[in-house]
C-alpha positions in Angstrom: -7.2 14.8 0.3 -10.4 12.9 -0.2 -8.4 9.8 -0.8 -6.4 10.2 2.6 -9.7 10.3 4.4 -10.9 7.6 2.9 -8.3 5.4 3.8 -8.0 6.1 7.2 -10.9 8.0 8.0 -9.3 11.2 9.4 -10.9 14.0 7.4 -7.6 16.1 5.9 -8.9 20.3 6.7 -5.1 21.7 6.3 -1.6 20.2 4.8 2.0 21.2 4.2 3.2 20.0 0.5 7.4 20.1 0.4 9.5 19.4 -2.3 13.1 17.8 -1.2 14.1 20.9 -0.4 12.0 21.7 2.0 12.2 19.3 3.7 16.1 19.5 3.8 15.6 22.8 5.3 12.9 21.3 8.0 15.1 18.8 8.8 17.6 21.4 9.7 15.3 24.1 11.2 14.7 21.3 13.8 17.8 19.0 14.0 19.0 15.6 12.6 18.3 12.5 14.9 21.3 10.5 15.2 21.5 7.0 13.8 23.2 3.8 14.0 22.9 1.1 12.1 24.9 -1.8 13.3 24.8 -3.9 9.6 23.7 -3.7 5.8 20.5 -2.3 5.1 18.6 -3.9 2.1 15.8 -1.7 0.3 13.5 -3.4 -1.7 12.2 0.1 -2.9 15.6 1.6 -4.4 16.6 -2.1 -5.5 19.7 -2.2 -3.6 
């Protein structure tokens, strides 16, 4: 947490850690935004 403030200067008091799952079952607690995506998407990250 120390890090986080220190890079944006917000000081951290509480946080929520989830795993995949968790955040599976957020996403579906609260609902799934539609997308569109009109073309290819290239990420850098996952080298595809």
């Amino acid at each position: 947490m120390a890090a986080a403030h220190q890079r944006t200067g917000i000081p951290v008091d509480h946080f929520v850690q989830l795993g995949f799952s968790g955040v599976v079952m957020m996403s579906d607690a609260i609902g799934a935004a539609p997308a569109c995506v009109s073309g290819n998407v290239c990420d850098t990250y996952s080298d595809g």
